[in-house]
Every structure is written in structure tokens, then in C-alpha cells.
C-alpha positions in Angstrom: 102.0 88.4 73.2 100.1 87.0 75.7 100.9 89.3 78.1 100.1 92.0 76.2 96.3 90.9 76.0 96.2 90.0 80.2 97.4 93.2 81.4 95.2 96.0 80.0 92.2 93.3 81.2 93.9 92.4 84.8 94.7 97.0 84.8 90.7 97.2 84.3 89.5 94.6 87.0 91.5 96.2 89.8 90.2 99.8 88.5 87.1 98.2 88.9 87.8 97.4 92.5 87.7 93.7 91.4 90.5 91.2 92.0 92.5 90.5 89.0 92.9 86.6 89.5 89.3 85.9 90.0 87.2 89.1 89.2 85.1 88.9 92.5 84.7 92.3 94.7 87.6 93.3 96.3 85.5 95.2 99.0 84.2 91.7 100.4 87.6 90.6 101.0 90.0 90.7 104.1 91.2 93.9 105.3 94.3 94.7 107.7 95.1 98.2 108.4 98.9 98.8 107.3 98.5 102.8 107.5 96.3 105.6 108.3 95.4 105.8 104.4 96.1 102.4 103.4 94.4 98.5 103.7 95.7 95.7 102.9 92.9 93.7 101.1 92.9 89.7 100.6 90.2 88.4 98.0 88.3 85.8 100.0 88.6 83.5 97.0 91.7 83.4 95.2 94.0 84.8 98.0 96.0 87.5 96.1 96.8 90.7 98.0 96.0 93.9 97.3 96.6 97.6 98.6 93.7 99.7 99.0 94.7 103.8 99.3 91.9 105.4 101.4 92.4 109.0 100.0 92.6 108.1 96.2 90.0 105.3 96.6 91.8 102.6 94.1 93.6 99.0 94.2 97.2 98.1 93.5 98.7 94.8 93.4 100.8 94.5 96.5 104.4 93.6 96.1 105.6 90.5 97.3 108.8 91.4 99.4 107.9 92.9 102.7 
């Protein structure tokens, strides 16, 4: 159940361009080219990782295997 509530809210942050942990911009944040149309995006304060898609503009939550 709990889930259920936190997901649709973390799903809005990030279309927000806001990290999902902490809700602070994710444009302030660290940024590592991995592509010549994607970012990878650190939030300065909670450290989560993010993907950032230069040609559709929006945030996903980057997957932890690599």
C-alpha cells in the first residue's frame, strides 16, 4: 500500500525535473556526459542518479547495474 502512494509522487518529482529522494532541482546537480543525447545527473544532496535525455528533455532513474 505504501508503495502505491510513493510512486505516482516520486513519477511527478522527476517529471518535474526534481530529484525523487529529496525534491531539490535536478538541473543544479552533477552532470557526466554518457552520450551525445544523454547526462548522467547526480543531485548534489541526496546522491541518487539520474539520466537526463537531451532530445526528449525528461529524467529517469538510472539503473543500478552498469
Amino acid at each position: 500500500m505504501f508503495k502505491n502512494i510513493i510512486a505516482p509522487v516520486q513519477a511527478w518529482l522527476i517529471s518535474q525535473g526534481r530529484c525523487a529522494g529529496c525534491g531539490q532541482p535536478l538541473a543544479g546537480g552533477e552532470k557526466k556526459k554518457i552520450s551525445a543525447n544523454e547526462e548522467e545527473v547526480t543531485c548534489k544532496k541526496c546522491q541518487r542518479v539520474f539520466i537526463f535525455n537531451k532530445q526528449t528533455k525528461h529524467y529517469q532513474r538510472a539503473s543500478l547495474v552498469k
